[in-house]
C-alpha positions in Angstrom: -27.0 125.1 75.6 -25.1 127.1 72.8 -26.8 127.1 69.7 -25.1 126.5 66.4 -26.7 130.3 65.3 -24.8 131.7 68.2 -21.6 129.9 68.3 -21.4 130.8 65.1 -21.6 134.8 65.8 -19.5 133.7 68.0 -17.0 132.3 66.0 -17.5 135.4 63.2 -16.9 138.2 65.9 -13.5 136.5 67.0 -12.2 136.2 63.6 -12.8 139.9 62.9 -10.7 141.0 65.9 -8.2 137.9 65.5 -7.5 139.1 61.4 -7.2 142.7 62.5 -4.9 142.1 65.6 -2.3 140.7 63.1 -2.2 143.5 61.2 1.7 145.7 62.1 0.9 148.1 64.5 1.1 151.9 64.4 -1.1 155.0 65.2 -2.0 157.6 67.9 -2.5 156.9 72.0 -6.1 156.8 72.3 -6.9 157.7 76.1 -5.2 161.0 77.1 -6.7 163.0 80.0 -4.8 166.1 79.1 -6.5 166.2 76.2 -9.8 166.0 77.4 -11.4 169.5 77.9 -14.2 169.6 80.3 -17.3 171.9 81.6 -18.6 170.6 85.1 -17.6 173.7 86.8 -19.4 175.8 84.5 -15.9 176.9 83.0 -13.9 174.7 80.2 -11.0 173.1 81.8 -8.7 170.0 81.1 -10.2 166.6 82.9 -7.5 165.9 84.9 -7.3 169.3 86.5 -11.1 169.4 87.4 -11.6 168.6 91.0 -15.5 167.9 89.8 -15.6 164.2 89.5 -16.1 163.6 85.9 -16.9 161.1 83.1 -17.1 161.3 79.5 -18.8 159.4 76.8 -16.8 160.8 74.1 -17.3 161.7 70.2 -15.1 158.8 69.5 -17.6 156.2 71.3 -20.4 158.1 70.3 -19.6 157.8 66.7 -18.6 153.6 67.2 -21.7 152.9 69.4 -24.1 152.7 66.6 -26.3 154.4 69.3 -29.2 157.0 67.7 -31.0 158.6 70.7 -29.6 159.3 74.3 -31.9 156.2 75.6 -29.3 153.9 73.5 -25.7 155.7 74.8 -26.9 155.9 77.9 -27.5 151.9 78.5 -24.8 151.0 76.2 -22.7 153.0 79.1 -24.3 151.0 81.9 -26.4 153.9 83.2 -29.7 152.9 82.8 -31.2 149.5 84.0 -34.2 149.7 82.1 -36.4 151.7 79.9 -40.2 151.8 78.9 -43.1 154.0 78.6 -42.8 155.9 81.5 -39.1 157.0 80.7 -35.2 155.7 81.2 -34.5 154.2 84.3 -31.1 156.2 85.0 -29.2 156.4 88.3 -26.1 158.3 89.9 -24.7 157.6 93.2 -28.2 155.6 93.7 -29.8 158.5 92.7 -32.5 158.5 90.0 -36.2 159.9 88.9 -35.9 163.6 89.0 -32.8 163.5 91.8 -30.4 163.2 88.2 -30.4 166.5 86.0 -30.5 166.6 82.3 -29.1 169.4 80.5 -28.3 170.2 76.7 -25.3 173.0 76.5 -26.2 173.7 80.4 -29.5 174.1 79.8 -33.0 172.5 81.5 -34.4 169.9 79.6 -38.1 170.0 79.5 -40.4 166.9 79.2 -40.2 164.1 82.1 -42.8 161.2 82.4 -43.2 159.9 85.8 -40.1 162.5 86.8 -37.7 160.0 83.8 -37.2 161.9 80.7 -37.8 159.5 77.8 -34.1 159.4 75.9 -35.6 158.4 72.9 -37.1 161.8 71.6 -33.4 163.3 72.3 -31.0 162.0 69.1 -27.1 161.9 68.9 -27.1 163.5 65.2 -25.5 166.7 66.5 -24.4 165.8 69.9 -20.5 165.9 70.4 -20.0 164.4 74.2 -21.7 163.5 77.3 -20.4 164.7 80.5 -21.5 162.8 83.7 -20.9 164.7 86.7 -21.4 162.5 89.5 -22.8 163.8 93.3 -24.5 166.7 94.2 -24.5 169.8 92.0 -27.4 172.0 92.9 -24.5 174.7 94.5 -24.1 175.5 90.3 -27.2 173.5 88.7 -30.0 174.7 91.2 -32.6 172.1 91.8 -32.5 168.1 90.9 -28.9 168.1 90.8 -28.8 166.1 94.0 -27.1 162.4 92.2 -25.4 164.4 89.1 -26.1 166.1 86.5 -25.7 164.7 82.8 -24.7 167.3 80.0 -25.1 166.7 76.4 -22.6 169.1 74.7 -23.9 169.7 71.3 -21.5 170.6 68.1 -20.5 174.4 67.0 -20.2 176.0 64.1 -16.7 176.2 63.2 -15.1 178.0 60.3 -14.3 175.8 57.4 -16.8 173.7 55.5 -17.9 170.5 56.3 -20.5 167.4 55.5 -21.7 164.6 57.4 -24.2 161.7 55.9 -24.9 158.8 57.9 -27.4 156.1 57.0 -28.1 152.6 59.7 -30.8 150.1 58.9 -32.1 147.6 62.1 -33.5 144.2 61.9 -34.1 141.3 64.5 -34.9 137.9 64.0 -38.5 135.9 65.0 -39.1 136.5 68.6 -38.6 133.6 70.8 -40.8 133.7 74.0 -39.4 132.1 76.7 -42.3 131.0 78.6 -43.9 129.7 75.8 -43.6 126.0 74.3 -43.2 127.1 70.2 -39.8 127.9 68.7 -40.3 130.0 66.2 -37.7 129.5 63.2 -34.7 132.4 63.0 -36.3 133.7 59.9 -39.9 133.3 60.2 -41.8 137.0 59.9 -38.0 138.2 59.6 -38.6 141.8 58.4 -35.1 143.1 57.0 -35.8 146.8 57.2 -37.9 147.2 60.7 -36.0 150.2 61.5 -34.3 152.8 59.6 -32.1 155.7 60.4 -30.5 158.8 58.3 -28.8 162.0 59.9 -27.6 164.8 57.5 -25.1 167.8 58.8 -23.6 170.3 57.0 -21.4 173.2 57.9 -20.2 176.1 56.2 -19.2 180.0 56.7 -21.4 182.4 55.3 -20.2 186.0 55.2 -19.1 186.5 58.4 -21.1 183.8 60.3 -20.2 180.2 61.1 -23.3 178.1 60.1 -24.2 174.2 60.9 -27.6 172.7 59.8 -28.5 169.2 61.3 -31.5 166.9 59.8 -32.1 163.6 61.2 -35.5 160.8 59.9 -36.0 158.1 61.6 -38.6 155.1 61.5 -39.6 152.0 63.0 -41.8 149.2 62.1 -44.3 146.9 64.1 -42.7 144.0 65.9 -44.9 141.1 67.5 -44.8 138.4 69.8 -44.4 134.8 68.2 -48.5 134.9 68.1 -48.8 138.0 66.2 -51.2 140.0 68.4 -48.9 142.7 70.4 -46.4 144.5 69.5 -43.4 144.0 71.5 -41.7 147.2 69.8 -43.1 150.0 68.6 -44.1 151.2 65.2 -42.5 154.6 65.0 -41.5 158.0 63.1 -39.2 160.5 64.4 -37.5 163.9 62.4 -35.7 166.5 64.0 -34.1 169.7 62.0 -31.4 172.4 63.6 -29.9 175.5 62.7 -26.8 176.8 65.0 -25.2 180.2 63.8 -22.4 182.2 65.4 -20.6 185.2 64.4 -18.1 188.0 66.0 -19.4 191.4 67.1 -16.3 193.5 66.7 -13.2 192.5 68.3 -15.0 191.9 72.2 -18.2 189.7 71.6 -19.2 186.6 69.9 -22.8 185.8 69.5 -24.2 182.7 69.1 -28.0 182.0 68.2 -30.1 178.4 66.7 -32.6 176.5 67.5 -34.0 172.9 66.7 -37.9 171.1 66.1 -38.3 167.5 66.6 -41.3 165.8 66.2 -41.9 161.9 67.3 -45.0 159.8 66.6 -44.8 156.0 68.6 -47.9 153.1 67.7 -48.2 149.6 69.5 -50.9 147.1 70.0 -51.5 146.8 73.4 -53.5 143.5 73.5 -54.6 140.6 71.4 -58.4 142.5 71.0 -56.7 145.2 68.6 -56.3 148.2 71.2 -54.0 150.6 70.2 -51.7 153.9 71.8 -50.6 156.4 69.9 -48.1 158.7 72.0 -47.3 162.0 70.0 -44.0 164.1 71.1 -42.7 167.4 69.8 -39.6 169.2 71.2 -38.8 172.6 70.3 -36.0 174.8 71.6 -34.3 178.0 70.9 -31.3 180.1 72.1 -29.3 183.3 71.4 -26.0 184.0 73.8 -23.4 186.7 73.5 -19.7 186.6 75.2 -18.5 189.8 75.8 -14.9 190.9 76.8 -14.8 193.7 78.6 -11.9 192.8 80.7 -8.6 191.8 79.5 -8.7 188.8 82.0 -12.4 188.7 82.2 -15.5 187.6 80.2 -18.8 188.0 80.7 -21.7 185.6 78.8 -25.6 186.6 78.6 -28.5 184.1 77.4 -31.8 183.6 76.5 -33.4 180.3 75.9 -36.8 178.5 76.1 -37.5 174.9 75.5 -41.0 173.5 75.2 -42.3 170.0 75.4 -45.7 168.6 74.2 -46.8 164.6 74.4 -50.1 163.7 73.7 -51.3 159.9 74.1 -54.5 158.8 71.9 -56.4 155.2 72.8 -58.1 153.3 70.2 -60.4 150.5 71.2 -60.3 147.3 69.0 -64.3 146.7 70.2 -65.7 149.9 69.5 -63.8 150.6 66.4 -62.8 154.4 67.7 -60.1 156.4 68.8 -59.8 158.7 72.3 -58.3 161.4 71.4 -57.2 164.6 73.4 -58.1 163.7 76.7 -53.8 162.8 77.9 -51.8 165.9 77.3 -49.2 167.6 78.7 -47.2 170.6 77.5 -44.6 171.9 79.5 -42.0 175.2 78.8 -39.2 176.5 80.4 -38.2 179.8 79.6 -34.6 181.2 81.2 -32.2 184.5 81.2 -28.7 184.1 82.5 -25.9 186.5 83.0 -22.4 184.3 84.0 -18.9 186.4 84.5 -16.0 184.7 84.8 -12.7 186.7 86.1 -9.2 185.2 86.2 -6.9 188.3 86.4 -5.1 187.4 89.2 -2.4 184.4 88.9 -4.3 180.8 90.0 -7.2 182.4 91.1 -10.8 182.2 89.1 -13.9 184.1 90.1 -17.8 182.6 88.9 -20.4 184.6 89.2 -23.8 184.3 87.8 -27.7 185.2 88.1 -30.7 183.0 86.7 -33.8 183.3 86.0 -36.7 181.2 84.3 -40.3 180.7 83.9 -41.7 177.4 84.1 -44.9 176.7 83.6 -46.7 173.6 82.5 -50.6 172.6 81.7 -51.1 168.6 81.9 -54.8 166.9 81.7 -54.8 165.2 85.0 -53.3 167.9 87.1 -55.8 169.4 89.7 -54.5 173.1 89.1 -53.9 174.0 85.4 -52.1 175.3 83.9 -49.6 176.2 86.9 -46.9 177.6 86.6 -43.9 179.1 88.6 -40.6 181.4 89.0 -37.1 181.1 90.1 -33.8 183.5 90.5 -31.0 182.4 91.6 -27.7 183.7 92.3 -24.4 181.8 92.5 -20.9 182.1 93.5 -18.0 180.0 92.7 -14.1 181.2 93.9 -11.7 178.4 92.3 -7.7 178.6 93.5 -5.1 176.5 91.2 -2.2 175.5 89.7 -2.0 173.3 86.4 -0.6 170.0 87.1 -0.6 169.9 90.7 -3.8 171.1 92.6 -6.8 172.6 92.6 -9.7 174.0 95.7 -13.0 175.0 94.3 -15.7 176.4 96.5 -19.4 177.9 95.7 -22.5 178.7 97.3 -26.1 179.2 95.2 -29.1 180.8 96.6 -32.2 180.6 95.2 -35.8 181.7 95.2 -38.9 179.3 94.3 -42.2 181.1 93.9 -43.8 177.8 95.6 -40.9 177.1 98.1 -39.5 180.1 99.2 -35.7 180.6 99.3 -33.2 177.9 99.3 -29.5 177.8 99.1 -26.5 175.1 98.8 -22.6 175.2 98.9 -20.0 173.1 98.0 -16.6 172.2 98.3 -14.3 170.1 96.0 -10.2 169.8 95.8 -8.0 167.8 94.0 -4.7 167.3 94.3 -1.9 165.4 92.1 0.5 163.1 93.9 3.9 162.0 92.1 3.4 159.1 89.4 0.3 160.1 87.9 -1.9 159.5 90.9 -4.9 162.3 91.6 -6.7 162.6 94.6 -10.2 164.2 95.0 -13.2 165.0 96.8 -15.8 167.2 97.9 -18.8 167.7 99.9 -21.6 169.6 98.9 -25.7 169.9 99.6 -27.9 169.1 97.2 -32.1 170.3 96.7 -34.9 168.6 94.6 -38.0 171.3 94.6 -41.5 168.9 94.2 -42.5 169.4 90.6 -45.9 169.9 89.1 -46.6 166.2 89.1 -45.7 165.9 93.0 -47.9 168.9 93.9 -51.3 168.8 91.8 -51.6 165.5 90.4 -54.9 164.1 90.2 -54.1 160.2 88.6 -58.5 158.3 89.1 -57.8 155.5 86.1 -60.8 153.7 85.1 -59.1 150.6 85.1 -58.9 149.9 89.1 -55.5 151.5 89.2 -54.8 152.8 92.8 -55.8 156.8 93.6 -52.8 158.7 92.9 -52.9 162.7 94.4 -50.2 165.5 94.4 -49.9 167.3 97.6 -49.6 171.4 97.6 -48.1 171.1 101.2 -44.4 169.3 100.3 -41.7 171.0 101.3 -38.1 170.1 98.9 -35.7 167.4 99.6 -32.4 168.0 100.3 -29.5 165.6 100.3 -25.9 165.9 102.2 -23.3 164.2 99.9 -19.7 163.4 100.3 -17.6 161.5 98.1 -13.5 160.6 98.1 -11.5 159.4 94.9 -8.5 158.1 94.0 -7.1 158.0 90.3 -4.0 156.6 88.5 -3.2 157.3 85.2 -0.2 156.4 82.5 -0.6 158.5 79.4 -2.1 156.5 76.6 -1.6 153.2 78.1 -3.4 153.1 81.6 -6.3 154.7 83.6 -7.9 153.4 86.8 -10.1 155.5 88.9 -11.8 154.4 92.1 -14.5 156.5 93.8 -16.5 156.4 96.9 -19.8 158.1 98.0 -22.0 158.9 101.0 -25.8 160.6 100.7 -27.7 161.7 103.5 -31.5 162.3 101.9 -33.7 164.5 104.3 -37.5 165.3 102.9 -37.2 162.8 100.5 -41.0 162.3 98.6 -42.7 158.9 98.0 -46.1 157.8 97.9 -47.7 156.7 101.0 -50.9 154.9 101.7 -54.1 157.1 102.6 -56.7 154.5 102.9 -59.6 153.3 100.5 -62.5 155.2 98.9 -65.8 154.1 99.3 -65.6 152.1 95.3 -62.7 150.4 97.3 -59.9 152.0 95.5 -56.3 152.5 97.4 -55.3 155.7 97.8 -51.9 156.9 97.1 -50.2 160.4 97.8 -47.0 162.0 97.6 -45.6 162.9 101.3 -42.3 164.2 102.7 -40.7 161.3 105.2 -37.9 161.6 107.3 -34.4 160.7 105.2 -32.6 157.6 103.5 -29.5 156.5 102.8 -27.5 156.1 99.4 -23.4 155.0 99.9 -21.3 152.8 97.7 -18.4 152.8 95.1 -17.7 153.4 91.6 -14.6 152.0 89.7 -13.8 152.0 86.5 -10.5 151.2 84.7 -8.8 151.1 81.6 -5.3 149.3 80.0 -4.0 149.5 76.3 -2.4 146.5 75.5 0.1 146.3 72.1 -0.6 150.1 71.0 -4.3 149.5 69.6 -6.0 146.4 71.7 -8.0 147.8 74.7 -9.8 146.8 77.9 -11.7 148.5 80.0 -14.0 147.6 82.9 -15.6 149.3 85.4 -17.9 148.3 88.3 -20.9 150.1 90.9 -22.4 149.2 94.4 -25.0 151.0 96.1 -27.1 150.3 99.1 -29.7 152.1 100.2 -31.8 152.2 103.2 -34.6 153.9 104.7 -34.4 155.0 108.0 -38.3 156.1 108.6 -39.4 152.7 107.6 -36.1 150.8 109.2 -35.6 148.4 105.7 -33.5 148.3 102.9 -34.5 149.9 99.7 -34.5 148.4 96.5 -34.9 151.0 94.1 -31.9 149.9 91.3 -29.5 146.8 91.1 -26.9 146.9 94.0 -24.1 145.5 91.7 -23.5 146.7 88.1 -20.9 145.3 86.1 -19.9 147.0 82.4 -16.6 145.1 80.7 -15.4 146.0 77.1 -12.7 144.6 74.7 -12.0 146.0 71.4 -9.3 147.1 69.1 -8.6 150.8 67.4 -6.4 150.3 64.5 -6.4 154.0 62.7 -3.7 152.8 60.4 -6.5 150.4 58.6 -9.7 152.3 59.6 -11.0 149.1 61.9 -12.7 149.5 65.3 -14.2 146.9 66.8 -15.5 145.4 70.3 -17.5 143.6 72.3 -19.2 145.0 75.5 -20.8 143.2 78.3 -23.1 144.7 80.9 -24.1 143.0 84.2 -26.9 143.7 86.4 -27.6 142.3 89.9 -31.2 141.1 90.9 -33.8 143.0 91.1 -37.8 142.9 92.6 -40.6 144.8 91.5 -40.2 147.3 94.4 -37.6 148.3 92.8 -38.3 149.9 89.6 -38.7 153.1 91.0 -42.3 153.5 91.5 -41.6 155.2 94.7 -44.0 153.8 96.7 -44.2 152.9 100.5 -45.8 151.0 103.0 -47.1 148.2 100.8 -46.9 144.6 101.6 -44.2 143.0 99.8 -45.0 139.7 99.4 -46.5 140.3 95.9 -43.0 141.2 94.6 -41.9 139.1 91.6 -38.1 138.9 91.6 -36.1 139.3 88.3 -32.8 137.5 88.3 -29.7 139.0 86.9 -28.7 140.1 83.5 -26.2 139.8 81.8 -26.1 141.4 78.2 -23.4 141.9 75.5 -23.3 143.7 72.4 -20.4 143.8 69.5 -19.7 146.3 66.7 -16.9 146.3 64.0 -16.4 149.3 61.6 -13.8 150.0 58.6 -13.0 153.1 57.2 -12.5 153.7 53.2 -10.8 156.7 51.5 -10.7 158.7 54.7 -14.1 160.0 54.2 -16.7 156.6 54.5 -17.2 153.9 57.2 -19.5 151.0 57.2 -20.1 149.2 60.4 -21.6 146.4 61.8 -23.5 146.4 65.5 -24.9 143.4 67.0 -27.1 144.0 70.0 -28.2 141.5 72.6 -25.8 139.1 71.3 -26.9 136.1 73.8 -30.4 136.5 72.9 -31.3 137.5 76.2 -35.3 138.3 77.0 -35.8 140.0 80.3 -38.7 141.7 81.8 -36.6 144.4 82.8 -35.0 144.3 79.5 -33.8 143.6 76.5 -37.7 142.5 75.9 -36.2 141.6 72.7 -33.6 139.2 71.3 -30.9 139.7 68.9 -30.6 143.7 67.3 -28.1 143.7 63.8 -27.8 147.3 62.5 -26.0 147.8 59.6 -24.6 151.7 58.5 -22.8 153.6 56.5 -21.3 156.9 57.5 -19.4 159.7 55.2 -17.8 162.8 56.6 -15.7 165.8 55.0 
C-alpha cells in the first residue's frame, strides 16, 4: 500500500519534471558517438570507430549522479548487485570476483578483499569517465581481464586556470525493519547530517608546467536498527589529496608525473553486546610517464608507477572491555615499468607495441607463506587496419611470463564494420587468463568462531576462458542509440572451493582447486531515444546463464535478468537536469553471492526475491558557475538483504566550478 510520505515524493518529483518540460526548448544534442573519444585499445580513438565493445559512464553522468566513490556509479549503472564487507559484487558477461579488471589510467589497482575490490576507498573527486570494456582483454591487459576490464580515466592538467568546490550532505529517515512488528515514526532518531561530503580541485599553470591539486573529506555517522544496538551503516572518515603535474620537454616529449594518499577509517557495532570493527584503509599511488616523438608518424610512451594498499581490521569486545588489535593485516604493492610505441606512418594501418614489467608482492596475516611475492614481463603486439567511418580489423597477441606460472600467452581478434544508415556491426574472439592470486595459493583462513577450514593451494594452475561475442548497433545523431550484444564464454581451470573432509574438532574443510570448465552466454542491450530536443529515455537490459559442466547444474553466481530504465530531462538553456532511474534485479539464492564454493548441499539456501530499486535527482545551475541538486536514493523504501539494507537516502549539494 502507497503511503501518503511516498505518494507524496511521488507527486514532488513529477512536478519538477512536469514545470521544466514546459519550459521553450533549445540547446545542444546530448548523445553524439563521434564525439566520444575512447581508450580500450590502448590508443585514443572515437567510440564509434572502436571495434572494442565499449561503454562509458561519462563526466556528464558522473557529475549528475550525486555518486562519491566508484561503489556508488558503479550500482547506480546496474553493475553491481550487491556490496558489503568483503567488497562490490561486480559482473561482466557473467564474469565477476577477480575475472573483471580494475584499472586507474591503465594501471593495476591494488587492494581486493575476497578477490572484490571495495569501491568505497576509490572517490569520483578527480575522475573524468569510466570505460567498460566488455569480454576478454588479457591479449592487451594481461591477467584477470577474462569478463572486462573497467578503466577509471582520471582528469589532466590542462593549461588555463581553473576551480572546482563541491559540498553534499546525506540523511535517511528511522529505519523500518521489515520483519519486525514496530513502525518507527519518519522522524524519530532522524539525524540531518549523518553523512557529509566536500571535494576541492584547483588547476593552474605554473611556469612552464600544467598543475591540478585534488582534496576530497568525507565522513559518516552511526546508523542503527529501530532497537538501537547495531549499526546498520557505518560510522566513517575518509580524505584523499592529489597532485598531477605535466610539462613539455622540448618540442618531442611531454612528461607527466603526480601521485595521490587516501586514507579511510570505517566503525560498526556488530551485535547488541557492544562488539565493535574497526577496518583501517590507506591507498597510496604514484607515477611519472614521458611521450616521446621520435618519429614523425610515431610515438613512443615510457612509465613508472607503484600503487600500495594497506587494510587493517581491529575487534573490540563489548565483555572484556578491550580491543584486538594487529593481528588482520594485509598490505599489498604493485610496482610496474612500461615501454608502449605506437606507429601509424603508413595510411590506415596502426602498429602497438609494448613490454611490461611489475613486481607484486603482498604480506597478509593469515597467508601460510609471507610475505610472497612475484614477477611478470610481458610482451604484446597489436596490428590495427582502418578507415574512419566505414571499418575497422584489429588483431593482437600478448605473451607473458609469471614467476609462479610459467609462460602464458593470449590473442585476439575484433572488427567492426559500418553498414549504410547508421548501423555498426562488431565482434571478436579472443582468450582470456586469470593467474591464482596470493589468496588462492597460500591462504590459511582457521576462524575461531566454527567457520569452515579455508586453505590456498601452491599446485593451481591459471584459468583460461575462450570468449566470443557479436553486436549489432544503430545510431541517429543526437536523437537515437540502440545497441544489442551477444556473448559466449568457455571457462577451462576455473578455481572454486571444494570439500576436503572434516578435522578431527569437526570442522569442514574447504580448499581452492582447478575443475574442469563452465559456461557463461547471454545478451546485453541497451538503448537510448531523445524525445522533444531535451527529454530522454534510456533503458537497457542483461541475461546470463551459467552452468557447470564438472558438476552437470546450473550456476547461480549473479541475477540471470537485470533490468536498468531511466527518464530525465537536460534543459541547458535553464541549468535543470533531472531523472528518475530504476534498476531491476532477478532472484537470487545464497549460492549465489559468489562465495565460490562447490559440492555443498543446497537445501540450506535462502532465496532472495527480486528487486526492484529507483533513485531520482534534480539539479539547477546559477550564474554559470554554481549548481545545487537534489538526489533521492531508494525512493520505494526498499530493504533487501542483498541490498539497499537501508531505506530512503536524500543528499543534498552544492557544486561551483570556474
Amino acid at each position: 500500500m502507497i503511503t501518503l510520505r511516498r505518494l507524496f515524493l511521488w507527486i514532488l518529483w513529477m512536478a519538477l519534471v512536469g514545470a521544466v518540460s514546459a519550459q521553450e526548448p533549445g540547446g545542444e544534442d546530448t548523445y553524439r558517438l563521434e564525439d566520444i573519444t575512447v581508450t580500450g585499445s590502448r590508443g585514443e580513438k572515437r567510440l564509434k570507430d572502436s571495434p572494442v565493445l565499449t561503454e562509458l559512464i561519462t563526466p556528464e553522468e558522473i557529475e549528475n549522479s550525486g555518486a562519491s566513490t566508484v561503489t556508488e556509479i558503479l550500482d547506480d549503472y546496474g553493475l553491481m548487485y550487491t556490496s558489503n564487507a568483503t567488497g562490490d559484487y561486480i559482473q561482466l558477461q557473467g564474469m565477476g570476483e577477480g575475472r573483471v579488471l580494475f584499472l586507474i589510467d591503465g594501471r593495476r589497482v591494488a587492494g581486493r578483499i575476497a578477490q572484490r575490490l571495495r569501491g568505497d576507498t576509490l572517490s569520483l573527486a578527480n575522475v573524468e569517465r569510466i570505460e567498460i570494456i566488455r569480454g576478454p582483454q588479457s591479449a592487451l591487459y594481461g591477467s584477470d581481464g577474462i569478463g572486462g576490464v573497467i578503466n577509471i580515466i582520471t582528469k589532466k592538467p590542462q593549461d588555463k586556470f581553473s576551480l572546482s568546490l563541491g559540498l553534499s550532505n546525506s540523511f535517511l529517515l528511522a529505519h523500518d525493519d521489515p520483519d519486525t512488528a514496530e513502525r518507527p515514526g519518519a522522524l524519530d532518531g532522524f539525524d540531518p547530517i549523518r553523512e557529509q561530503h566536500l571535494t576541492a580541485s584547483a588547476g593552474f599553470p605554473l611556469a612552464a608546467a600544467r598543475n591540478l591539486i585534488t582534496l576530497e573529506g568525507a565522513r559518516g555517522g552511526f546508523y542503527f536498527n529501530e532497537r538501537q544496538d547495531i549499526s546498520l551503516l557505518p560510522e566513517y572518515y575518509r580524505g584523499k589529496a592529489g597532485l598531477d603535474t605535466s610539462f613539455s620537454l622540448g618540442d618531442s616529449a611531454e612528461m607527466a608525473l603526480g601521485g595521490s594518499f587516501m586514507a579511510m577509517r570505517s566503525d560498526s557495532q556488530t551485535n547488541s553486546s557492544g562488539s565493535r570493527e574497526r577496518l583501517s584503509y590507506i591507498r597510496a599511488d604514484g607515477y611519472a610517464e614521458a611521450e616521446l616523438f621520435p618519429l614523425e608518424n610515431g610515438t613512443l610512451t615510457l612509465r613508472f608507477s607503484d600503487t600500495f594498499y594497506q587494510r587493517n581490521k581491529d575487534t573490540y569486545s563489548g565483555i572484556l572491555n578491550q580491543w584486538s588489535t594487529g593481528d588482520n593485516y594485509e598490505n599489498e604493492n604493485i610496482a610496474a615499468l612500461e615501454a608502449l610505441g605506437v606507429y601509424s606512418g603508413f595510411p590506415g594501418f596502426i602498429l602497438t607495441a609494448g613490454l611490461e614489467g611489475a613486481l607484486h608482492s603482498m604480506e597478509k596475516y593469515n597467508l601460510r607463506r609471507g610475505p610472497v611475492l612475484l614477477d611478470k614481463e610481458a610482451l604484446y603486439l597489436q596490428a590495427e587496419y582502418f578507415r574512419e567511418d566505414s571499418y575497422s580489423i584489429v588483431a593482437g597477441i600478448r605473451g607473458e611470463r609469471n614467476s609462479r606460472f610459467g609462460l602464458t600467452g593470449a590473442p585476439k581478434l575484433s572488427a567492426m564494420y559500418h553498414l549504410p544508415g547508421g548501423i555498426r556491426l562488431f565482434g571478436g574472439i579472443g582468450l582470456g587468463y586469470r593467474a591464482p592470486d596470493f589468496n588462492d595459493l597460500y591462504l590459511l583462513k582457521d576462524d575461531a568462531d566454527g567457520s569452515p577450514l579455508i586453505l590456498g593451494n601452491p599446485d593451481l594452475s591459471p584459468e583460461y576462458s575462450l570468449g566470443c561475442n557479436l553486436g549489432l548497433e544503430y545510431s541517429k545523431s543526437g536523437v537515437f542509440f540502440a545497441q544489442i550484444n551477444g556473448y559466449y564464454n568457455e571457462l577451462f581451470n576455473e578455481i572454486v572451493y571444494l570439500y576436503q573432509g572434516n578435522t578431527p574438532a569437526d570442522k569442514l574443510i574447504f580448499r581452492r582447486d582447478n575443475v574442469s570448465r563452465s559456461l557463461r552466454t547471454g545478451v546485453d542491450g541497451e538503448g537510448r531515444l531523445t524525445l522533444f530536443t531535451h527529454l530522454f529515455v534510456s533503458a537497457g537490459y542483461s541475461w546470463v546463464y551459467a552452468y557447470d559442466r564438472a558438476e552437470g547444474e546450473e550456476l547461480r553466481l549473479q541475477p540471470a535478468h537485470t533490468v536498468k530504465m531511466k527518464l530525465g530531462l537536460d534543459h541547458k538553456k535553464s541549468g535543470v537536469h533531472t531523472y528518475l532511474q530504476g534498476r531491476f534485479f532477478s532472484a537470487l539464492t545464497t549460492s549465489g553471492l559468489g562465495v565460490g564454493i562447490a559440492g555443498l548441499d543446497a537445501a540450506g539456501d535462502v532465496s532472495y526475491k527480486f528487486r526492484f530499486i529507483l533513485d531520482g535527482y534534480f539539479s539547477i545551475a546559477f550564474a554559470k558557475h554554481f549548481k545545487a541538486y537534489l538526489a533521492v536514493d531508494n525512493i520505494t523504501g526498499l530493504i533487501h538483504p542483498l541490498g539497499p539494507a537501508v531505506g530512503r537516502t536524500f543528499s543534498l549539494g552544492f557544486n561551483f566550478s570556474l
